[in-house]
N, CA, C and O of each residue as an XYZ file, in Angstrom:
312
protein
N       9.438     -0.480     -2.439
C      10.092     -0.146     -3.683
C       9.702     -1.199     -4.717
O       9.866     -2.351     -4.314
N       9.309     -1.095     -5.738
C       8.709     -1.902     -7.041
C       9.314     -1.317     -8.349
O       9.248     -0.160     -8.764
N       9.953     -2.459     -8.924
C      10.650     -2.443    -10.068
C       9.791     -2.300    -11.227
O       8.812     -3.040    -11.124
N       9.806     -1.506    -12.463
C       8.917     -1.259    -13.719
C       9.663     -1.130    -14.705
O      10.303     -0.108    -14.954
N       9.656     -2.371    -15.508
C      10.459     -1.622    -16.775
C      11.655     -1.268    -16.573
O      11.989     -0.675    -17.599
N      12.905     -1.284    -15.516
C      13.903     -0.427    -15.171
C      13.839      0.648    -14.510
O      14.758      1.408    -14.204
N      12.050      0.762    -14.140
C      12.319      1.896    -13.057
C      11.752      1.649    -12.132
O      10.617      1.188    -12.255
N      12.282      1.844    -10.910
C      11.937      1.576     -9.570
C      11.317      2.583     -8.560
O      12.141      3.248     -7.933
N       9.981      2.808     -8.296
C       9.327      3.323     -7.580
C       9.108      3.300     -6.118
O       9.579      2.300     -5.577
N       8.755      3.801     -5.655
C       8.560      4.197     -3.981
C       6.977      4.319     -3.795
O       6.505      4.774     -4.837
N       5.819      4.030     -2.673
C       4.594      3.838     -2.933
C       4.723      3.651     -1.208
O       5.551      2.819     -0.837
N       3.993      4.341     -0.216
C       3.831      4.551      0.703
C       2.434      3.468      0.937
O       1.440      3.377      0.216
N       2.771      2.687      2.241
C       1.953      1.681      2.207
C       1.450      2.365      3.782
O       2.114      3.042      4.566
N       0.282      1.979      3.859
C      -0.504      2.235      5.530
C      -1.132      0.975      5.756
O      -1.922      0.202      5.214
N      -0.205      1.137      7.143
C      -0.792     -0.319      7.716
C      -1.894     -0.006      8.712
O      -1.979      1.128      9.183
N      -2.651     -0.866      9.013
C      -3.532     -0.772      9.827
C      -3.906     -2.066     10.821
O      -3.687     -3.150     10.281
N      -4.391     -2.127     12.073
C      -4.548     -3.533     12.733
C      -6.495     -3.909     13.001
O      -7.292     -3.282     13.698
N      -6.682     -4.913     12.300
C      -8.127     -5.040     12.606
C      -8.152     -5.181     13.746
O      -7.235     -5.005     14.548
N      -9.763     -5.687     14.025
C     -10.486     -6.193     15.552
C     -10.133     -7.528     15.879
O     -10.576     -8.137     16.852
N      -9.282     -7.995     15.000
C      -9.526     -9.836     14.373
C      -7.490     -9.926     14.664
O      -6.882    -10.959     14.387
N      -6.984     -9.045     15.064
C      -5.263     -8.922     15.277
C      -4.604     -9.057     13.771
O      -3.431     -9.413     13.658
N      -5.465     -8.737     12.555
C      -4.799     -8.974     11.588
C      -4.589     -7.592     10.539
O      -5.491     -6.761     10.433
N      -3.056     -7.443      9.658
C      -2.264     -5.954      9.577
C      -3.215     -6.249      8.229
O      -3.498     -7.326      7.704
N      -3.603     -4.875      7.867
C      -4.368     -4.482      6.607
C      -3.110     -3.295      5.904
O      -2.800     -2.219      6.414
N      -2.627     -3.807      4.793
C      -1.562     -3.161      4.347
C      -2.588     -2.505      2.709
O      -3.140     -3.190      1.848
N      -2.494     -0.914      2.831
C      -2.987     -0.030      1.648
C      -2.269      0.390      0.965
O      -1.156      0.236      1.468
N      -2.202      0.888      0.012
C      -1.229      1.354     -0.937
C      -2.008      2.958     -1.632
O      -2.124      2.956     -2.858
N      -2.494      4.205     -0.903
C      -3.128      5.179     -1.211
C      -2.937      5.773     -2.471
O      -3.832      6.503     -2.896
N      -1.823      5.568     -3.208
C      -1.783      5.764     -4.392
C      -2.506      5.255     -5.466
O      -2.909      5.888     -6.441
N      -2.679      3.767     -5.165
C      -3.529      2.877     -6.219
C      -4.880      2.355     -6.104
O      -5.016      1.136     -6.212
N      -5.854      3.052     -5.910
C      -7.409      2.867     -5.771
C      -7.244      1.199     -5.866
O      -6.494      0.532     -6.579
N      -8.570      0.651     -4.533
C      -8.451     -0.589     -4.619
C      -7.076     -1.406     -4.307
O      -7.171     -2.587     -3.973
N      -6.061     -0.914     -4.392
C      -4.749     -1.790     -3.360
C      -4.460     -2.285     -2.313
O      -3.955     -1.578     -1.441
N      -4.719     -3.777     -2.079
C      -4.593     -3.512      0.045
C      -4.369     -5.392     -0.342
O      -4.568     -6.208     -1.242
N      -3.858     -5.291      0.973
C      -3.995     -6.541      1.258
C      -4.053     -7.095      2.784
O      -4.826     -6.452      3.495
N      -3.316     -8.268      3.472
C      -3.596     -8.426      4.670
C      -2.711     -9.546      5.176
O      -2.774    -10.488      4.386
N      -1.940     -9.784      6.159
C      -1.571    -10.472      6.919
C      -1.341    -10.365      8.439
O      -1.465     -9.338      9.107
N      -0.956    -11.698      8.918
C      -0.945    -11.704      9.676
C       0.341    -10.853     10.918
O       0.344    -10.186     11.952
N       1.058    -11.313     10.160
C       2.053     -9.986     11.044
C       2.539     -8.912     10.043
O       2.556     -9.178      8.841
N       2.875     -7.889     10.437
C       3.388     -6.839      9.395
C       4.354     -7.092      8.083
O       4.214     -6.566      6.979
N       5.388     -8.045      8.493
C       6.041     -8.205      7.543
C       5.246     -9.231      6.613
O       5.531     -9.365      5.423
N       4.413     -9.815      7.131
C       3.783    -10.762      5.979
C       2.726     -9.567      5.058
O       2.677     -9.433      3.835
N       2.146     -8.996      5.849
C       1.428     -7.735      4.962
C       2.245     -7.021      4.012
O       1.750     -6.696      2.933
N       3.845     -6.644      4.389
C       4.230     -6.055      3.354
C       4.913     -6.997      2.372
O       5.145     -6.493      1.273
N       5.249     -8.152      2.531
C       5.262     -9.129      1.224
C       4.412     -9.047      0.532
O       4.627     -8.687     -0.626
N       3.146     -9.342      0.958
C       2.238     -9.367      0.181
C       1.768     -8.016     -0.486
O       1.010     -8.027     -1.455
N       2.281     -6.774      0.111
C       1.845     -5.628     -0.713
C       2.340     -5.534     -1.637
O       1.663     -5.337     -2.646
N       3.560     -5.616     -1.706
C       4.523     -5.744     -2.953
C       3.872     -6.455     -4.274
O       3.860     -6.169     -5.471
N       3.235     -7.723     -3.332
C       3.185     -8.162     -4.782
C       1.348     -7.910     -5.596
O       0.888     -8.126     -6.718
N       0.753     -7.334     -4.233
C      -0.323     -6.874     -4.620
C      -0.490     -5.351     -5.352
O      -1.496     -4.880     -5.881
N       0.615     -4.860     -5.223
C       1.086     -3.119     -6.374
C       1.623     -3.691     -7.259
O       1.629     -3.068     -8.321
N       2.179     -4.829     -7.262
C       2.739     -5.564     -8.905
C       1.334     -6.093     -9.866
O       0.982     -5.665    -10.966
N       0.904     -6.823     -9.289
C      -0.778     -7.104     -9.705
C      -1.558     -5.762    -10.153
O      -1.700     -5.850    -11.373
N      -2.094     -4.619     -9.708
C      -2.407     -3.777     -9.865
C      -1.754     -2.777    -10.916
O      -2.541     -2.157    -11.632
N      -0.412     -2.566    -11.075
C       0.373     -1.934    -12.153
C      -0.149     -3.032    -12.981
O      -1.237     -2.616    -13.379
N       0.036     -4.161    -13.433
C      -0.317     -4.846    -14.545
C      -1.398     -5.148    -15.145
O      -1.483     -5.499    -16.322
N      -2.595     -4.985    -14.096
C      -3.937     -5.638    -14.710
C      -4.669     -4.341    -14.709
O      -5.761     -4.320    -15.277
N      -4.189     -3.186    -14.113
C      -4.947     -1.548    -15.012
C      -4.184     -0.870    -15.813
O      -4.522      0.306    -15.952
N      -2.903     -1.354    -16.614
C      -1.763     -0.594    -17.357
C      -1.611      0.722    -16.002
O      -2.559      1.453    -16.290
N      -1.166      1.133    -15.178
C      -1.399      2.086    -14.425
C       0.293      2.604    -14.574
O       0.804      2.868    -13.486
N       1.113      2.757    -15.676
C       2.227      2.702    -15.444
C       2.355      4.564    -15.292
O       3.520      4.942    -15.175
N       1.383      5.584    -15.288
C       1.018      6.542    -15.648
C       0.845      7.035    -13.726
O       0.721      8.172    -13.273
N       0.887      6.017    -13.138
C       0.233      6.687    -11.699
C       1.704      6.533    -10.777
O       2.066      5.447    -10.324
N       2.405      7.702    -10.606
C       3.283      7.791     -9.792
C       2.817      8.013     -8.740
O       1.655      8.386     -8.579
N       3.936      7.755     -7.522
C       3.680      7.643     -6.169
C       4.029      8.886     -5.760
O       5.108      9.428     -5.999
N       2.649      9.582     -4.820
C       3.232     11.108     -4.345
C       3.963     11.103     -3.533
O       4.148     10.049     -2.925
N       4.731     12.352     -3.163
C       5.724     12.378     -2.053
C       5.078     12.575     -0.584
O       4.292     13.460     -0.248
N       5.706     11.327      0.360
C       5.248     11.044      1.483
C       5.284     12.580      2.172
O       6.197     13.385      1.994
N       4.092     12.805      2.996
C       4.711     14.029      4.142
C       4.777     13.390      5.706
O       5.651     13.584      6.552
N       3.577     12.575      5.803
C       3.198     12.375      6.910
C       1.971     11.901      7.724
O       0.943     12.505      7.419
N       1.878     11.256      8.384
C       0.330     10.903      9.049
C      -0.047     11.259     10.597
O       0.399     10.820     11.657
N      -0.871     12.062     10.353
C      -1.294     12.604     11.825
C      -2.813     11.595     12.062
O      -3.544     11.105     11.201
N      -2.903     11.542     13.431
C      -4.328     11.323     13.851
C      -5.139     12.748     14.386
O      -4.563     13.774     14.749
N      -6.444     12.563     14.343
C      -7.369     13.782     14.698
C      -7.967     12.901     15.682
O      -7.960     11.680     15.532
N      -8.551     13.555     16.816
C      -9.432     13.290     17.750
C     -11.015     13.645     17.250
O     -10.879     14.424     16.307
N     -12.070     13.467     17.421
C     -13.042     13.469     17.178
C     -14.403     13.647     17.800
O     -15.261     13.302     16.987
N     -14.835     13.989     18.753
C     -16.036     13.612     19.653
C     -17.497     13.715     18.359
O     -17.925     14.413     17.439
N     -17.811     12.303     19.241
C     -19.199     11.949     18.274
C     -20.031     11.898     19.529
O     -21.237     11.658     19.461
């Protein structure tokens, strides 16, 4: 949740775990948003303040967050 102006948004973050044990936190709404720590909750501190950075340094106050449905995995054979 990220505060703007008096309005407070919602922004679905995807975490992910490298090869290296470290959480890669995205923000799919905001091209270029991500960041990284070491345990999850340090990833989502830092997302927070990496969607605060991003609202400010592209004026992006125009890009609302879509409504979550869900994340499935697909199987694949290569």
């Amino acid at each position: 949740m990220i505060q703007m102006e008096g309005k407070t948004l919602n922004y679905t973050v995807l975490i992910e775990q490298d090869e290296d044990g470290m959480y890669i936190a995205t923000v799919p709404d905001i091209p270029g948003c991500y960041t990284q720590g070491k345990t999850v909750e340090q990833a989502m501190e830092r997302v927070k303040e990496a969607i605060q950075v991003c609202i400010e340094a592209e004026e992006l106050e125009d890009i609302l967050p879509m409504k979550f449905i869900g994340i499935q995995q697909v199987e694949v054979k290569v």
